[in-house]
N, C-alpha and C positions, 0 to 999 in steps of 0.2 A: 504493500500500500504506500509506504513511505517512497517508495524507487517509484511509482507510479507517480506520485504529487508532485516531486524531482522532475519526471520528463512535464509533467504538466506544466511547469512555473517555469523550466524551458523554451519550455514553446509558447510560452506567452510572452517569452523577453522576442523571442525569433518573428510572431507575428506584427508587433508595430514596427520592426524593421523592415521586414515586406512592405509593411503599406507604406511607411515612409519613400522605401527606394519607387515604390510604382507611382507617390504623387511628385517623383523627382523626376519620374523619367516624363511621366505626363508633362515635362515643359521643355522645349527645345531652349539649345544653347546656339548664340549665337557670335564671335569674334568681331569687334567692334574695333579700328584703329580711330584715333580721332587725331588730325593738326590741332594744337593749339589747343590742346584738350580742355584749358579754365576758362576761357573767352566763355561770354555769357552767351552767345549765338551758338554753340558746340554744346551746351548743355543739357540738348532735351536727352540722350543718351543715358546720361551720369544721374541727374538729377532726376529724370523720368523715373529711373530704377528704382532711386532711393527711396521715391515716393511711392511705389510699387503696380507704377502703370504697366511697365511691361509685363511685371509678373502675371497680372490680371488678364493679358494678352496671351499667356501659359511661354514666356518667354523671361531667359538669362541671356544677358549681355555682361561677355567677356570685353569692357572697357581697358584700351589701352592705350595712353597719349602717344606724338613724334613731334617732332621738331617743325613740323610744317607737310605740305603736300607731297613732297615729291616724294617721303620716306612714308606717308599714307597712300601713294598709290602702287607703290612698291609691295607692298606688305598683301596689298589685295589682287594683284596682279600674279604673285606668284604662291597667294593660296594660303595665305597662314591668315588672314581675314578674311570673312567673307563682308563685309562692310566696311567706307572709310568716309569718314567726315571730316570738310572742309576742304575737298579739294577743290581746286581753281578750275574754271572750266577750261580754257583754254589747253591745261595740261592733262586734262583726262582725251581731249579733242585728239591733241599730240597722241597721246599713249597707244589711243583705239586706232586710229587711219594707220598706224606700224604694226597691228593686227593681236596688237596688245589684248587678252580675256575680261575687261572690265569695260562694263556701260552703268551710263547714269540714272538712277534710280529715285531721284529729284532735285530740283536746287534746291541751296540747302541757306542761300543769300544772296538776294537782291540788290544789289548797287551797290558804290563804294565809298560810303559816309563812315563807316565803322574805322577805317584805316586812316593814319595819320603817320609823316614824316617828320622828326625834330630834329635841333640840332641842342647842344650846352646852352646854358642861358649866355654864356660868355662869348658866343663864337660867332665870327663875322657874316655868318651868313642869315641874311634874311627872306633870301628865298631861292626856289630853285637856280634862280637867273644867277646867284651870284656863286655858286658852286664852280667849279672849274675841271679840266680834266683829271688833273689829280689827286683831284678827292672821290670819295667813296659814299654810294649813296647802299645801303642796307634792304635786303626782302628777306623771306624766312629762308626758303626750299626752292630748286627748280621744281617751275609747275604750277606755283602757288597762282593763289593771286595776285599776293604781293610781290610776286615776278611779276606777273603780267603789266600790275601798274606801274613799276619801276620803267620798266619796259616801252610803256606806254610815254611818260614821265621822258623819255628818250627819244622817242620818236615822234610826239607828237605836240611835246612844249619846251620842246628843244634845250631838254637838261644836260648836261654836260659830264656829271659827276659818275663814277665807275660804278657800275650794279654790283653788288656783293652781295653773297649769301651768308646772312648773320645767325640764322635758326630761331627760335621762338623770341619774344620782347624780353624776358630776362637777360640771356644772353646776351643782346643787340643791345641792353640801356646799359650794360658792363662793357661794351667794346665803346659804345659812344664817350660813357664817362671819362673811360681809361686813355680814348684817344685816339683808338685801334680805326678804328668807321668816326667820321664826319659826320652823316646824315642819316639816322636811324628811324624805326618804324615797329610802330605799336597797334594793338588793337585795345579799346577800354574794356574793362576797365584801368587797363595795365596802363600805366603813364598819367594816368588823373591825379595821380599824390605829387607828382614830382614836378607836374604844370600848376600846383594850387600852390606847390611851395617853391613853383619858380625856378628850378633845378635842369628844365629845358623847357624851350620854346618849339612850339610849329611852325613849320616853313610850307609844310604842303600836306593836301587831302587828298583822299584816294578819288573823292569826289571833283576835282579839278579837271579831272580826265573829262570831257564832253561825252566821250564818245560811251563811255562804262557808267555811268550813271543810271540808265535805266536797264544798264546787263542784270542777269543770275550770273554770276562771278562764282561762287564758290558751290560745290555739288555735294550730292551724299552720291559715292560709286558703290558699286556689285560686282564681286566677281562671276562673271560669268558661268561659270560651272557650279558656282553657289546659289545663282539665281535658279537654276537648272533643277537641281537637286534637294534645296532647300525650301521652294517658290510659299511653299504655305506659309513657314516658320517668317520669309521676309515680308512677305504681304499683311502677317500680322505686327511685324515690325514697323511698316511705314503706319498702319493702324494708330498702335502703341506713341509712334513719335510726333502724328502729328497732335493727338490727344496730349502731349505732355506738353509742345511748345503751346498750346492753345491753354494746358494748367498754368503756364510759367507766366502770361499775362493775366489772368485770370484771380490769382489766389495768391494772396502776399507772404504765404509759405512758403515760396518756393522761393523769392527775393531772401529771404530769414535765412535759406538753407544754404541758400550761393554766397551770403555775408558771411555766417561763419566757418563754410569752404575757403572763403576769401580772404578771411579777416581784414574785411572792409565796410563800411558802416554803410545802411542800407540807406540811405540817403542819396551819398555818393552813386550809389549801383541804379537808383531807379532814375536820378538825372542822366545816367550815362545812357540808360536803354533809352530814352526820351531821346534826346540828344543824336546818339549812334548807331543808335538801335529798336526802331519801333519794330511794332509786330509786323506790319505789312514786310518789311524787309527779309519776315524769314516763312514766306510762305513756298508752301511746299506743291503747288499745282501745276505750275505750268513755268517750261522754261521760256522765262523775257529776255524778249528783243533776241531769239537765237538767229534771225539772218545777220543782224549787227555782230553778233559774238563771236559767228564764223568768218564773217570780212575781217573782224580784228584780230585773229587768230592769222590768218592767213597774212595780214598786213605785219603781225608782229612778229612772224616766219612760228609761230606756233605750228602751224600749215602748211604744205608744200602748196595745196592749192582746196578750194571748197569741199567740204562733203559732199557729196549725190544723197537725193531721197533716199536711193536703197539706205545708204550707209546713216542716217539720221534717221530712220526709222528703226532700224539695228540700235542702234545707241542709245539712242530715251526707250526707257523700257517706268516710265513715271505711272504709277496705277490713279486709278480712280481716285478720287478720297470716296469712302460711305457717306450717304444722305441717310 
């Protein structure tokens, strides 16, 4: 009897661990890369989770930051993501026409207000115009966006200063201070402390560009063979994320949660999304103004020459949103 009660009390430790692992497997996992993983516009990811939209989506996102795009399109491109946010559109453009395995699965930002170039508060330059060939102007990653503008910034407002790739704003506000890069580049909230206490000044917006102003600039990608294989798990995915950037204006828990992510006072964070960052900028339905994106691409040798319908039909793979 007693060796009987023994296997019983057994098997009652062994039964909620079956049900545990069966409500575990009930939720797909999914590889998540993100540029610039703290930028408030990258956050429905991270922040989605925490608040546990996805979960309720029966989805785990394996979040992981880079340095910027070109090391998010890398990562999804040869399979160790199946998703990557904040890449630039232009360099996902690049990637695919070279027969790269990643298409775009939405834009993930609208226009280029968010971005800002500065220099020391103490440093002779007050704007692009006064840079010279010898100095260095800062973007993250190739690919980025912040390529793109730089880039743009070169060819099309006739900047002068050498494009460097500095990697995320921490790094690039340490090469600036230190001396290393002239002309660095931020997205907010990162640089708001140091422009309130005057520590550097801006010289140029990403929004100066004419022509990207009403672009989708940066995208959410898919690896192709993820999209293939995984199609349900990411369908609930774009579900889950646009519900979360839709909580993140919506519910001032979610500003609470990115302050003390941030350890920055929510004041500062809700002027910056005002500011740099409204909602309409991160909508996720349709890519803007992509005939302009692709001339700019093309213009800024992103492109050897335009997409074809086939191949733009290939590449936006954007779902519905649910009604």
């Amino acid at each position: 009897m007693k060796a009987f009660k023994n296997m019983v009390c057994a098997l009652g430790l062994v039964v909620p661990v079956a049900l545990n692992a069966g409500a575990a497997s009930a939720e797909d996992t999914l590889k998540v890369v993100i540029g610039q993983i703290n930028n408030w516009e990258n956050q429905a990811p991270t922040l989605g989770q925490d608040a546990g939209i996805f979960k309720k989506h029966g989805l785990v996102l394996e979040n992981t930051g880079t340095q910027g795009a070109g090391e998010t399109i890398q990562a999804v491109i040869s399979g160790s993501a199946d998703i990557g946010a904040g890449v630039g559109a232009a360099g996902v453009m690049r990637a695919f026409s070279k027969g790269a395995p990643v298409r775009i699965l939405a834009p993930a930002f609208t226009g280029t207000g968010d971005l800002f170039w500065y220099v020391k508060a103490d440093s002779k330059i007050q704007s692009l115009k006064d840079a010279t060939p010898e100095m260095t102007i800062a973007y993250s990653t190739n690919g980025s966006s912040s390529n793109n503008i730089v880039v743009a910034f070169v060819s099309e407002l006739g900047a002068k200063a050498k494009p460097t790739a500095t990697g995320g704003p921490a790094a690039t506000l340490t090469a600036v201070m230190s001396g290393q890069v002239d002309i660095g580049w931020a997205a907010p909230p990162f640089g708001l402390r140091e422009l309130k206490e005057g520590k550097i000044r801006i010289v140029a917006r990403g929004s100066d560009v004419p022509s990207l102003r009403g672009q989708t600039v940066r995208t959410l990608v898919v690896n192709a063979d993820s999209l293939k294989t995984k199609r349900d798990a990411i369908m609930r995915f774009m579900d889950a994320y646009r519900e979360a950037v839709d909580w993140m204006y919506s519910d001032p828990k979610a500003v609470e949660m990115y302050s003390k992510k941030m350890n920055q006072p929510v004041d500062v964070l809700k002027e910056s999304m005002q500011k740099f960052q409204p909602k309409e900028t991160m909508q996720t339905d349709k890519f803007a103004d992509l005939d302009g994106a692709i001339t700019d691409a093309v213009k800024l040798k992103f492109l050897e020459k335009p997409l074809t319908k086939e191949q733009i039909a290939e590449l936006l793979q954007i779902p519905p949103r649910k009604k």
